[in-house]
N, C-alpha and C positions, 0 to 999 in steps of 0.2 A: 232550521238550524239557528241556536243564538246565536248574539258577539259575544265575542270574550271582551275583557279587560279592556284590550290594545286599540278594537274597533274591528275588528275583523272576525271572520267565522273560525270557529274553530270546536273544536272536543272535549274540552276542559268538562271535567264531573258532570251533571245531568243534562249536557250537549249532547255526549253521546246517545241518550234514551230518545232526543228529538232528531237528533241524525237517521235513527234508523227504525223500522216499523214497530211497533210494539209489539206486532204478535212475536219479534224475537227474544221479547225480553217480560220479566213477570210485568206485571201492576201495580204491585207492589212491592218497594227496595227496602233495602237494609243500610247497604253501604253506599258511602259518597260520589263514589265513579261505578261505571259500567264500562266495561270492555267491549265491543262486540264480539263474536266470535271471527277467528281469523283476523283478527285484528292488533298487530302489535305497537305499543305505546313506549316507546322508548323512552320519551319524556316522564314518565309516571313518576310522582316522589314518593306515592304508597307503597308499603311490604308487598315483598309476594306473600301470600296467604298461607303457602306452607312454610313460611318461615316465622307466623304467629304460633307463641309458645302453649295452645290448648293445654297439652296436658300436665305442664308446670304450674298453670292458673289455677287448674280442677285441683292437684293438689294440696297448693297453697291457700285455698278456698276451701278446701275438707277440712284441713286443719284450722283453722279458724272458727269455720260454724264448730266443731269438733268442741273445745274449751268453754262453750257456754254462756259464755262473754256476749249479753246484749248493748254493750255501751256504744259501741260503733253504729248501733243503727238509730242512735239518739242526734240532735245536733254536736255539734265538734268542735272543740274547740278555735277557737278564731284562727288562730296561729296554725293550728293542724295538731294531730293526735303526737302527743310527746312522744309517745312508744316508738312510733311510725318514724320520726324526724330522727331519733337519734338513731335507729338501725341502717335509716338514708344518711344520716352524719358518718359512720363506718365506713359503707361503703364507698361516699364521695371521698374521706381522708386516705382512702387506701389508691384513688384511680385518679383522684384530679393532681395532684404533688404538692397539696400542704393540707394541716390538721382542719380541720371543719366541727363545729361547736350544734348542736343541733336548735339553739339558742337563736342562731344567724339564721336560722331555715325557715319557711314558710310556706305550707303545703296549697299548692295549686290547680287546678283544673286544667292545665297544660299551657303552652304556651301562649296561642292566640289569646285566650280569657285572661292570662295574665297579664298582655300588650295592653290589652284594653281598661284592665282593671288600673293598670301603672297612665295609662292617657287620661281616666278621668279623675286620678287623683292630684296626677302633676301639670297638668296642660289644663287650658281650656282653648275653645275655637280660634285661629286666627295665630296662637302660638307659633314659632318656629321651633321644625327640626332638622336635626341633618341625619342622613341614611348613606349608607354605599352607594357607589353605582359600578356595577349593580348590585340589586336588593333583592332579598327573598319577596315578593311580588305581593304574597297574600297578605302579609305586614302591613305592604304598602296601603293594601283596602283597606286595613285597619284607620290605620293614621287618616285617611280622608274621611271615612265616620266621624271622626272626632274632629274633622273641620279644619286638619295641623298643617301649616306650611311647608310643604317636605325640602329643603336645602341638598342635593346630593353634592357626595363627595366622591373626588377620584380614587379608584385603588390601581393598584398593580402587582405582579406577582408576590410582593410581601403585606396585602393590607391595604390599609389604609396609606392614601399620599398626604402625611402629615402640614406639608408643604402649605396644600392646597386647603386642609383644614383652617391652617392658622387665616392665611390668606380670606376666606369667608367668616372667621369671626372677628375681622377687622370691619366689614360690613353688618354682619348678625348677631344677636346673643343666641344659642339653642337653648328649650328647656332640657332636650336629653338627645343624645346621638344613639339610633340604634344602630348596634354591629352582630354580625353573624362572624366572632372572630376565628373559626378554628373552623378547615374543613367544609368552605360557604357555600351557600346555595342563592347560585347557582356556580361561583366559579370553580368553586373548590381549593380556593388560594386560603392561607391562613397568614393573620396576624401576625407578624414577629415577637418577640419579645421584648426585645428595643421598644417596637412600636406601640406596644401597649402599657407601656411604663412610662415613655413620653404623652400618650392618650391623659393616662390617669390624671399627668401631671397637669394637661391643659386642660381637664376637667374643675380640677383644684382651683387654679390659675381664677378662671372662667365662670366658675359657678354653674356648671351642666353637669344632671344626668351621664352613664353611662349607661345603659340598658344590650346588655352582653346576651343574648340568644345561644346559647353552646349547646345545640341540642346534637351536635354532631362530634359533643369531644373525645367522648368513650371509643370511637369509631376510624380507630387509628392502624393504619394498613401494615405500611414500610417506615413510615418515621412518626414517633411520640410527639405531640404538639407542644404547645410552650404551657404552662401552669394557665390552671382556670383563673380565669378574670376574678372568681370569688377570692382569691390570694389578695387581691387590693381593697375588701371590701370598708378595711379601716379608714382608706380614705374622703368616709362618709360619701360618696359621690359613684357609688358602683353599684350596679344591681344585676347580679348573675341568673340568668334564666336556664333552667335545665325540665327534663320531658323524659318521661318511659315511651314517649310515640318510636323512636327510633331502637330504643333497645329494650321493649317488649310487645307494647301493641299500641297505635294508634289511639283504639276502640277503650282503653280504660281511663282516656281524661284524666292525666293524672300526670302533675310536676311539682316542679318547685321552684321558690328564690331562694336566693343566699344575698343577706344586705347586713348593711349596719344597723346596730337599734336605731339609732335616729332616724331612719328612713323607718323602720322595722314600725315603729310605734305608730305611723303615719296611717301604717298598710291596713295593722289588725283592729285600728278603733274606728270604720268606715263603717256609714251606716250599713253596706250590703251584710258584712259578715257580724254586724252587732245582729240583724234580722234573722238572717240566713244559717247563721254559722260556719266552720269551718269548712272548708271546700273540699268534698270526696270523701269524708272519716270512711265510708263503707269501702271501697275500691282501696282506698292507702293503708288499709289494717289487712288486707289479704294479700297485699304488695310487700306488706313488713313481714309477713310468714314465709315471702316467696325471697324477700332478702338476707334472712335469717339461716334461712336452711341450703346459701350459699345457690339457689335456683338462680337468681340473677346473675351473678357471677358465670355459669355454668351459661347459661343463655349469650349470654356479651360474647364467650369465647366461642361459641356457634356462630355467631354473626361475623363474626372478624375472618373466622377462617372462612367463610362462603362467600362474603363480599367484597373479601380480599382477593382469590380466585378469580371473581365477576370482574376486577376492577382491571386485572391481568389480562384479562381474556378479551375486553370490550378496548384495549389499549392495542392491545398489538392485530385486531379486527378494523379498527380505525386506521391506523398505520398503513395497514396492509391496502385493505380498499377504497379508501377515501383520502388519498396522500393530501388530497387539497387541502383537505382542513386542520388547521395548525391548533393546537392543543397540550397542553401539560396535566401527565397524566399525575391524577390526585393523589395523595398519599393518606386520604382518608373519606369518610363521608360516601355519600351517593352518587354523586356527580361530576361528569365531562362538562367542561366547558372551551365550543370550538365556536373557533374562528375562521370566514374563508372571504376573505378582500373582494370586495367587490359584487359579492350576493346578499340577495335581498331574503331576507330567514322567513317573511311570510311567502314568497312565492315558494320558498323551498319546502315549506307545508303544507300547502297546497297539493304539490305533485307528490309528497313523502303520503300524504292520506288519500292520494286515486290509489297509490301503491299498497295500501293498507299498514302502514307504518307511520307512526308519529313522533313529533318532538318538543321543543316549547322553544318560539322564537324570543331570540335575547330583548327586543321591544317590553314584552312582559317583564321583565326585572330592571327597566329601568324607570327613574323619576323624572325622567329627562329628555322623552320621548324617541332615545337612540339606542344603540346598540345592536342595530338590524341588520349587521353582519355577524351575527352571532347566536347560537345555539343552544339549545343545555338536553344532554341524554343522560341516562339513571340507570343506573343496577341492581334498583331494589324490586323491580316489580318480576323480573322471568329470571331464569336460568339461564345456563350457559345456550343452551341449546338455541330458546328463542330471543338468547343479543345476538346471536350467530343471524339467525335468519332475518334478524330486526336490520343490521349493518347491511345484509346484503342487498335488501329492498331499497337503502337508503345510495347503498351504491348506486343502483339503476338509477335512479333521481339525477342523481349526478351525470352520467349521460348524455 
């Protein structure tokens, strides 16, 4: 068994193949995590598998090769395929709540490669940044590749504690604060609207980055989140990150920014993409088929009603069996985030995996080496059936 992250053992993606014997499992993988059998992972951030849109892709893929059109399998434009950006321009002007220009867009390999691509154009080693606390965790391995100082900042059920912002850039300059503003992972709390209009403004102020992750903003339950961060993108100092991983697949590498040209020109004259070319033309032309013909659209409202359902159902299961642990259920995104005074979250993973059930202790999302009264469970990876049976194993634990 490795370490993970935190320093301790744990299951995280190909843990689990060294966990357990390999005659249970092929020799060779495909995808990034292994389950074992009878084994449920509550913590999981990945899709359930039958919630990946197969036969919307094949589709949107027939029609494409269909038209004759070899230009997609050339290199791409730097920027991304025009076609592509302004069918993704539609859609985001229709779902984020202001007009989007496909001018401002800039096709991506998803988010992580975008993190990294944005650290080594604006940073270098030794930099300061500031992050959440807590933080989407695999970010965080980003930023220490790149050698960055990570600064956290306090949130609380609205966001960001602007308070506390100010208060460290009285000590630090950052080159860019990254936030997961809408729907976060792990907490599930979103940004205000207040808050992210005073952010912009101390960005202005300050001279930092904003690098906005919204890969969770389409993914709104019981209540509409506040306008995409790309609404502020004029104030030169914003860079909105968006991702099909949560609202079509993972496996197709495929996102975008929304910036202002002056960042914008920064992005697309870097030697990678004068080399390489534009990022994905192949994957983002059979994406613009599937956007076109209103499949994504059609998709989103599958996700919402299933994981709206999930989010119901893993809330009032929580409630019911695990009173201890104190939690505000999400109104959007993937993720619980509980708290229970006085427990230690790797010992509770410990005894949640003799049980055959998993979660991801709060230690992992933060910068700060704390949070270890706290948890994070997901609704994307089973069905109702197995949060049900996932919660009750979790109950025994508690015990």
């Amino acid at each position: 068994m490795s370490m993970d992250a935190s320093g301790y053992c744990g299951f995280l993606r190909k843990d689990f193949v060294s966990c357990y014997t390999l005659t249970m499992m092929p020799n060779f993988q495909t995808i990034q995590t292994l389950i074992p059998p009878g084994f449920i992972d509550l913590g999981a951030g990945e899709p359930q598998p039958e919630l990946l849109p197969l036969d919307l892709l094949r589709d949107a893929a027939a029609h494409r090769f269909g038209l004759g059109d070899k230009d997609f399998l050339q290199y791409g434009l730097e920027q991304g395929d025009g076609y592509f950006r302004a069918a993704l321009a539609g859609f985001l002007s229709t779902h984020c709540g202001s007009s989007v220009s496909h001018d401002d867009l800039f096709t991506t390999s998803g988010i992580s490669s975008a993190l990294s691509l944005l650290c080594t154009l604006f940073t270098k080693p030794g930099d300061t940044i500031y992050v959440e606390e807590p933080s989407y965790f695999l970010a965080l391995r980003i930023f220490v590749d790149h050698g960055l100082h990570v600064v956290p900042i306090r949130t609380d059920t609205s966001g960001l504690v602007l308070e506390d912002m100010v208060a460290a850039l009285n000590v630090s300059k950052p080159k860019f604060i990254y936030v997961v503003p809408t729907f976060q992972n792990p907490s599930g709390q979103t940004l205000s609207q207040e808050r992210r209009e005073q952010l912009v403004e101390l960005a202005k102020e300050h001279d930092f980055l904003i690098l906005a992750d919204e890969v969770y903003q389409f993914l709104s339950y019981t209540q509409a989140p506040p306008k995409s961060f790309g609404a502020y993108i004029d104030s030169e100092h914003v860079i909105s990150l968006g991702s099909f991983s949560k609202i079509l697949a993972p496996g197709l590498r495929l996102g975008w920014l929304q910036t202002h040209q002056s960042i914008m020109q920064k992005i697309i004259s870097c030697g990678m993409l004068d080399s390489g070319g534009g990022m994905n033309p192949f994957t983002s032309t059979i994406v613009r088929s599937l956007i076109e013909s209103g499949g994504l659209d059609r998709n989103l409202s599958t996700l919402l009603d299933v994981l709206g359902k999930r989010v119901r159902v893993m809330s009032e299961l929580l409630q019911k069996h695990i009173p201890q642990a104190q939690f505000i259920p999400p109104h959007g995104g993937y993720f619980f985030w509980l708290h229970v005074p006085g427990m230690d979250a790797k010992e509770l993973r410990k005894k949640a995996q003799a049980h055959k059930v998993d979660l991801r202790p709060g230690i992992l999302f933060s910068s700060a080496n704390g949070l270890n009264e706290h948890f994070r469970l997901s609704v994307s990876h089973y069905g109702v059936d197995r949060i049900e049976e996932g919660v009750l194993r979790l109950k025994d634990c508690f015990k």
